[in-house]
LOFI-625079 format. One line per 8 residues: number of its first residue (from 1); their letters; for each residue x, y, z of C-alpha. Coordinates in steps of 0.5 Angstrom, whole numbers. Example, Ala and Ser with C-alpha at 12.3 -4.5 7.8 and 13.67 -1.06 7.14 Angstrom:
! LOFI-625079
1 = as = 25/-9/16 ~ 27/-2/14
END
This chain:
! LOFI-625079
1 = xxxxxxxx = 102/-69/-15 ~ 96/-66/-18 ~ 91/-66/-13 ~ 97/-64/-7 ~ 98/-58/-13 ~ 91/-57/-13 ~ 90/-56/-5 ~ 96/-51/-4
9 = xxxxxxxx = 92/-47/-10 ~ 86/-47/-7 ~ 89/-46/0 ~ 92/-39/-3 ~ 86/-37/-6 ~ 83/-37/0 ~ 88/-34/5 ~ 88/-28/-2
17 = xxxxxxxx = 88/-21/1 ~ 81/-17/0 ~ 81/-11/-4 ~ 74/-10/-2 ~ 72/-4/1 ~ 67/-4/8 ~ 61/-3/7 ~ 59/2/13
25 = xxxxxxxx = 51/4/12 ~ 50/11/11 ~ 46/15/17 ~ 39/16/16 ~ 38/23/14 ~ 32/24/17 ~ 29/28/24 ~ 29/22/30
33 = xxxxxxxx = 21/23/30 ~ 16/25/26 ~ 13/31/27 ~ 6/29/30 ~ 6/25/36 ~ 6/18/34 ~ 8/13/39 ~ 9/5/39
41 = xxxxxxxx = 10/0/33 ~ 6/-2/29 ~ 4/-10/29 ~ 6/-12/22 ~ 1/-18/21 ~ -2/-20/15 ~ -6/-15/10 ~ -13/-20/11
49 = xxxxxxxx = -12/-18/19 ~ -12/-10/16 ~ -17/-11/11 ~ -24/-15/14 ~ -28/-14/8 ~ -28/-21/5 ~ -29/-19/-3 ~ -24/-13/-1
57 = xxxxxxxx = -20/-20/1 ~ -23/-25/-5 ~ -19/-20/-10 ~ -14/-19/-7 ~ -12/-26/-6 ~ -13/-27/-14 ~ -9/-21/-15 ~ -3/-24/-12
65 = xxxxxxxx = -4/-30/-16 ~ -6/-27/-23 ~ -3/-20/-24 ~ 1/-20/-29 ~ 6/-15/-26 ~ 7/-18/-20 ~ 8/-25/-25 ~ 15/-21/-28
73 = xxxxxxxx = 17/-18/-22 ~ 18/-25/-19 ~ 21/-28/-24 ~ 27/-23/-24 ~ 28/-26/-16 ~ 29/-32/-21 ~ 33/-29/-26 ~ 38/-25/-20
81 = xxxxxxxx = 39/-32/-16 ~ 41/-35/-22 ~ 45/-29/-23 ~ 48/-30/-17 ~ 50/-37/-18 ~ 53/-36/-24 ~ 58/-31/-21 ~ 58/-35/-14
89 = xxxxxxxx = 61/-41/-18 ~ 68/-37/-21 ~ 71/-38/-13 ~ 70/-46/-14 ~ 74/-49/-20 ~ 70/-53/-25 ~ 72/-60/-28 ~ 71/-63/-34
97 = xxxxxxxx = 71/-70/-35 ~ 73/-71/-43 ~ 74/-76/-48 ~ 77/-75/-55 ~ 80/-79/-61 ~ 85/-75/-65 ~ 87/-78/-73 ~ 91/-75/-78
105 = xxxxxxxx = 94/-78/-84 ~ 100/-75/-88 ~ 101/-77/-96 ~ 107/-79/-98 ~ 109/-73/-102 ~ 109/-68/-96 ~ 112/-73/-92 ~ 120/-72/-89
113 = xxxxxxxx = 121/-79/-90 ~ 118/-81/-96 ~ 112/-85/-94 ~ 105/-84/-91 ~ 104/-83/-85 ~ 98/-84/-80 ~ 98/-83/-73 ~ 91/-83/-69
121 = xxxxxxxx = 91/-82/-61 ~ 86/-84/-55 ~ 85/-79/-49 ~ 81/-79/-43 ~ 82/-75/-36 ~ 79/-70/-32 ~ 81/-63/-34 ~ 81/-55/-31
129 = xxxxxxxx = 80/-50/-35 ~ 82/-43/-33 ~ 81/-43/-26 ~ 83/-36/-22 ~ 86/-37/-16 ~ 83/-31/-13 ~ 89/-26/-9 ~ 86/-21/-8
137 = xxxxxxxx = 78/-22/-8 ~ 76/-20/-15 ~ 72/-25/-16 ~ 69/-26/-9 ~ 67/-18/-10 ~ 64/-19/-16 ~ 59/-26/-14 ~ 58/-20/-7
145 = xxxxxxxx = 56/-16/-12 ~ 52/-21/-15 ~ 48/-23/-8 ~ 47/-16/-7 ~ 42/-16/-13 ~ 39/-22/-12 ~ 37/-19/-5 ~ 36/-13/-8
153 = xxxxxxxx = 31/-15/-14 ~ 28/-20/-9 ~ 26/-13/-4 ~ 23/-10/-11 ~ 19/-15/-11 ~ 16/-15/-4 ~ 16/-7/-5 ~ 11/-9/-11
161 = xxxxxxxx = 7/-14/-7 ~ 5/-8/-2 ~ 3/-3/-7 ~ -1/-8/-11 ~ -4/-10/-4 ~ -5/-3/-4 ~ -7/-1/-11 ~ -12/-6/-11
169 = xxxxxxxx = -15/-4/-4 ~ -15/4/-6 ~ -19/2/-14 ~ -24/-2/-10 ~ -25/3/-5 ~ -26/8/-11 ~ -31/2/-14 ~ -35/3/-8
177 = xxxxxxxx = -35/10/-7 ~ -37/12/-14 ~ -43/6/-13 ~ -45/10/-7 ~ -45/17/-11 ~ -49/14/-17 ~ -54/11/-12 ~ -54/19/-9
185 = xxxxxxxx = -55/21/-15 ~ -61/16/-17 ~ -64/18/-11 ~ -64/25/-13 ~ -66/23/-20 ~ -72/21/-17 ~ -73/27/-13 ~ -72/33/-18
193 = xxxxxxxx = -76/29/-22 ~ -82/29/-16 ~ -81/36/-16 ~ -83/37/-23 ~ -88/33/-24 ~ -91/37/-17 ~ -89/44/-20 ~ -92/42/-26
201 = xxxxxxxx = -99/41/-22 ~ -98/47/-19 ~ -98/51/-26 ~ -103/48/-28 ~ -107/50/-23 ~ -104/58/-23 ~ -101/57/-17 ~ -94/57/-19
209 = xxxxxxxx = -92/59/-27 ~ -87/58/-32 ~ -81/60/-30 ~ -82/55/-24 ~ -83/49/-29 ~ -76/51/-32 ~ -72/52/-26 ~ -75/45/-23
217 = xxxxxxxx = -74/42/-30 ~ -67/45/-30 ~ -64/41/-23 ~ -68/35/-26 ~ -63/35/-33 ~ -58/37/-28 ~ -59/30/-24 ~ -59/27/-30
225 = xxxxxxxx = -52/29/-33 ~ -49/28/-26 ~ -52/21/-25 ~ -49/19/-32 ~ -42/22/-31 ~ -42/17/-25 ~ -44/12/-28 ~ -39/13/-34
233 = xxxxxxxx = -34/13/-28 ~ -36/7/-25 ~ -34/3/-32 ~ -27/6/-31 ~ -27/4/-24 ~ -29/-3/-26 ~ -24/-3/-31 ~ -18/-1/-28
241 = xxxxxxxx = -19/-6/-21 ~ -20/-11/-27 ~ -13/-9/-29 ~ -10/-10/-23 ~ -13/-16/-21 ~ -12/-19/-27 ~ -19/-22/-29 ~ -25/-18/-32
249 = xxxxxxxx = -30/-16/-26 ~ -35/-21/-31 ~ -31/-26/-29 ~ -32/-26/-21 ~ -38/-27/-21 ~ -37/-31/-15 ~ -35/-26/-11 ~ -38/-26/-3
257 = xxxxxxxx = -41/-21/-2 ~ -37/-14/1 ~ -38/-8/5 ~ -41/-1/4 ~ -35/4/5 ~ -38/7/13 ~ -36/-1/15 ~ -30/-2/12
265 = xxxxxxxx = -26/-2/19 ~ -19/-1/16 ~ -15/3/22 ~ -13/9/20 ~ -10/10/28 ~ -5/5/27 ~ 2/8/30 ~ 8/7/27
273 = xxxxxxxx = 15/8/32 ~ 20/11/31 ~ 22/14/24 ~ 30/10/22 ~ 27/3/26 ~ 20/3/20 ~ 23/6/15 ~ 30/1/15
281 = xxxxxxxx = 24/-5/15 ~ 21/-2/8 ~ 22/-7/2 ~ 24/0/-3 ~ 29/2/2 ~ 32/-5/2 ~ 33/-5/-5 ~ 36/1/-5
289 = xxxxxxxx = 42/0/0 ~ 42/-7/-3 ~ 44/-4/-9 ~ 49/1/-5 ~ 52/-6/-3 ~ 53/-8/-9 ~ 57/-2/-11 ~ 61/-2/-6
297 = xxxxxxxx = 63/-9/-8 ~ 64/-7/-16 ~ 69/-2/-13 ~ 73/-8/-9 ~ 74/-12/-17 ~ 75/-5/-20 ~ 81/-4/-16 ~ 84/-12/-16
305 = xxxxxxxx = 85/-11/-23 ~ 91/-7/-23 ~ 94/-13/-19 ~ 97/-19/-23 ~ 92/-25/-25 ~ 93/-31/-23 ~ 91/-37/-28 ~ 90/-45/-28
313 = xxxxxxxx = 88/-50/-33 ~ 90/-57/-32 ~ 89/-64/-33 ~ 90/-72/-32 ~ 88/-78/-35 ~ 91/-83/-40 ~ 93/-83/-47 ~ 95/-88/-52
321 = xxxxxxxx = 95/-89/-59 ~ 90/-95/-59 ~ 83/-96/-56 ~ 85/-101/-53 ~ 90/-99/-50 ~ 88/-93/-46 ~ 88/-97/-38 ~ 95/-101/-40
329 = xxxxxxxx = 101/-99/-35 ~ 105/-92/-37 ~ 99/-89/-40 ~ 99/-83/-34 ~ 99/-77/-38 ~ 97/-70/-34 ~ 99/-63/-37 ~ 99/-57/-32
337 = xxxxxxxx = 99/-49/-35 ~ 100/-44/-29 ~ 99/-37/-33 ~ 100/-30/-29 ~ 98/-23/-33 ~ 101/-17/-29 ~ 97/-10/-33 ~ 102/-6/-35
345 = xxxxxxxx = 100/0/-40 ~ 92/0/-42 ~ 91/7/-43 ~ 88/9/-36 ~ 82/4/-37 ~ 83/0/-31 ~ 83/6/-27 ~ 78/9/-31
353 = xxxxxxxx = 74/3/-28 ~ 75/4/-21 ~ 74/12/-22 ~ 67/9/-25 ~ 65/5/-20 ~ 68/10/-14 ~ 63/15/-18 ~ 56/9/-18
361 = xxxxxxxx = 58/8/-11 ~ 57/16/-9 ~ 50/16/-13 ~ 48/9/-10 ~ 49/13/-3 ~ 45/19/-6 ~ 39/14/-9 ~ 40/10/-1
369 = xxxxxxxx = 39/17/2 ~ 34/20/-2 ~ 29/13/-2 ~ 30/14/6 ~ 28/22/5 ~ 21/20/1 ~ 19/15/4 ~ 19/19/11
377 = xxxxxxxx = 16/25/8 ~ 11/20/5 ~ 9/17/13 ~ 10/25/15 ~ 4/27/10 ~ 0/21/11 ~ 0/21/19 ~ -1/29/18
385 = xxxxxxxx = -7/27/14 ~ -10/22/19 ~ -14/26/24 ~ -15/32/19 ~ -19/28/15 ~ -23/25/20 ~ -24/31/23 ~ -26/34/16
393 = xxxxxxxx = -31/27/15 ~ -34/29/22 ~ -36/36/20 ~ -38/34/13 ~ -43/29/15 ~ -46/34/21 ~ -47/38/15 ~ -50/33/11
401 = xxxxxxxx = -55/31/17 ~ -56/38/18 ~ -58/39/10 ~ -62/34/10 ~ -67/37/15 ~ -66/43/13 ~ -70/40/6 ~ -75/37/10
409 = xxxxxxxx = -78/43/13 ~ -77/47/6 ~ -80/42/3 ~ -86/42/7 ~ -86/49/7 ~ -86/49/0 ~ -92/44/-1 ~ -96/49/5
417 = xxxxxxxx = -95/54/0 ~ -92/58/4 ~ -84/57/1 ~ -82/58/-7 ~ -79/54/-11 ~ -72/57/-11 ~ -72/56/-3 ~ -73/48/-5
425 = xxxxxxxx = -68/47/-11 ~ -63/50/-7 ~ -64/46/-1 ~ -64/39/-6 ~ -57/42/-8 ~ -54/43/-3 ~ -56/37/1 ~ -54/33/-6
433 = xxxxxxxx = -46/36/-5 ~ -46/35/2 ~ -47/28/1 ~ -43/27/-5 ~ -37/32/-1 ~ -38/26/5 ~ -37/20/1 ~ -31/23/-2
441 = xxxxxxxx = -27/25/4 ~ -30/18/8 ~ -26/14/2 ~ -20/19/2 ~ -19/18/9 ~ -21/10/8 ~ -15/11/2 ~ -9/14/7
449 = xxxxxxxx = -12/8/11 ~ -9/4/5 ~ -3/8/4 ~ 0/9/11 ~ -1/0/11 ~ 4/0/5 ~ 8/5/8 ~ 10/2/15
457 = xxxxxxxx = 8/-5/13 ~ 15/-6/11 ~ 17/-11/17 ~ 11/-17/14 ~ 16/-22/11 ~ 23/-18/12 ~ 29/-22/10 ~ 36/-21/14
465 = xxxx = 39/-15/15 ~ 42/-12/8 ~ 50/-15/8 ~ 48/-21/13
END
């Protein structure tokens, strides 16, 4: 009897109608392409195949395994699914196999009939403990809810992955760059230096006065501040690739060895296609639509709850007043309490409810739409920047060239005796910024590199689409 009752109860539940809401995605709202004339689709792959250099690949790798964030970010997908399973197991009802032992004793003077009474009792059986036929879906939208964040914390921590990928490259690359410069800067150093001590001679001998021994010392302390600024830089780069690594750079002193920045060959040509089939794929997107998800489904249970609930508790086993006794013939016990709530006044609070989780629902749409405006904006900026820093790094590196010649001939001049000192400080100083100006802007566009990979590297890795 129990178990036939136990089935038509289930068999309700499950054809109970729905209060959920269909859950319908939001357009994106963003142009149909981007601006510049992009093409094509980017190939995913794997951030190893993206970064050739094998050191840049070496502390990427012991980032993934030791940064400390990425370690709390994984740990809240554990905690999310474990949530999930926790709602999931309220459309299920749960049985519990009990065995208790029930004595008491009533002395003579409290009892109706004059003598002590004891009586002891033995029960053993398989009880339901307040199982909820779920009519209207209440339950079902809120383990709904539930999936959708666990889907939405999981899309967080990939969204995470990419950024520390790319934190990680871009920290390395301002490693690099800093090391380049204060190598520059050492050259310099050594150059300035050279022209004093040959300035020096040059007073000496009354070709060149004091005035000319200033300025000469002048741009030889000047190269010496610059090259210790760089140098102070270079311990906060190492420091903070240290961080995101998540190990000292003392520590890895195994580390292959790497490329200087002209050799880095991270593409900065990749296409990306068309703006709502990438942007979709991002994992920030995804977290976000996940979450609109789980707003729609709270709405569903919000709005259940102003229909009656629906409860069960129940049990069967055997009952006897002795030990012995529990498995003899007519020991069959079994209780069954049906319980039906119906909300008749609470105030406004359920509707209240649903009013609050209407509104959640429009700022989840807001926070959907505007994580899709961002990250478009952010592709749009990146690829507007690509060739106009290529473009910038070409000309830089022309003027570069053409300074360093230009000190050359000065230099000659000057050590013909036909230049002055000024024409020579001045040609060290522009050569020295215009090499310093071309590693700055070859490891800003190595960066949008870097970038425009956690931008459109969204696919690597996707889950199903959001609601599947």
């Amino acid at each position: 009897m129990n178990k036939t009752l136990l089935a038509a109860a289930l068999a309700i539940s499950l054809a109970g109608c729905s209060m959920l809401p269909e859950y319908l995605r939001p357009t994106a709202p963003v142009p149909a392409a981007w601006q510049d004339n992009v093409g094509g689709a980017f190939q995913g792959g794997s951030w190893q195949a993206y970064f050739p250099d094998p050191r840049l690949q070496a502390l990427i790798k012991t980032a993934l395994e030791n940064n400390r964030d990425l370690r709390i970010a994984t740990a809240r997908i554990n905690e999310a699914r474990a949530q999930y399973g926790l709602q999931k197991a309220d459309q299920l009802p749960n049985l519990n196999l009990a065995a208790a032992r029930n004595a008491s004793f009533t002395p003579a003077g409290a009892s109706v009939t004059g003598m002590p009474i004891s009586t002891q009792r033995y029960d053993v059986g398989i009880s339901l403990v307040s199982f909820e036929l779920d009519f209207w879906g209440r339950v079902a939208s809120l383990s709904e809810a539930a999936k959708a964040n666990f889907f939405s914390t999981e899309a967080a921590q990939r969204a995470f992955r990419l950024s520390l990928i790319a934190d990680v490259a871009n920290a390395y690359l301002s490693l690099l760059e800093i090391n380049e410069r204060t190598e520059l800067a050492s050259d310099t150093v050594r150059t300035r230096g050279e022209t004093r001590q040959l300035t020096s001679r040059r007073r000496d001998v009354g070709v060149s006065g004091d005035l000319d021994l200033l300025l000469a010392d002048g741009a030889y302390q000047a190269a010496l501040a610059e090259r210790a600024n760089l140098q102070r830089q270079q311990a906060l780069a190492s420091n903070l690739l240290g961080l995101l690594v998540g190990r000292t750079m003392a520590e890895m002193k195994d580390l292959p060895a790497g490329r200087s920045l002209a050799l880095q060959d991270i593409r900065a040509d990749l296409m990306a296609g068309l703006p709502a089939e990438v942007l979709l794929q991002r994992p920030d997107v995804l977290a976000a639509e996940q979450k609109l998800i789980a707003a729609n489904a709270n709405i569903g249970a919000a709005r259940a709850a102003f229909l009656p609930r629906i409860t069960l508790t129940g049990g069967m086993g055997t009952a006897s007043g002795s030990l012995a006794g529990l498995f003899d013939g007519g020991s069959r016990a079994w209780n069954f309490q049906p319980a039906l709530t119906l909300p008749l006044f609470d105030a406004g609070r359920t509707s209240a409810l649903v009013d609050i989780a209407a509104a959640r629902k429009v700022i989840a749409v807001a926070e959907y739409e505007k994580t899709i405006q961002q990250a478009f904006r952010e592709v749009a900026d990146l690829l507007s920047a690509r060739d106009k820093l290529a473009e910038q790094l070409a000309a830089q590196q022309a003027n570069a060239q053409a300074q360093s010649r230009r000190q050359i001939l000065v230099e000659a001049r000057y050590k013909a005796g036909i230049g002055n000192q000024l024409e020579v400080l001045d040609a060290q100083r522009e050569l020295f910024a215009a090499q310093q100006g071309a590693l700055q802007v070859q490891r800003t566009l190595l960066a949008t590199a870097t970038q425009l990979y956690k931008a459109l590297a969204g696919q690597e890795n996707a889950p199903p689409e959001a609601g599947k």
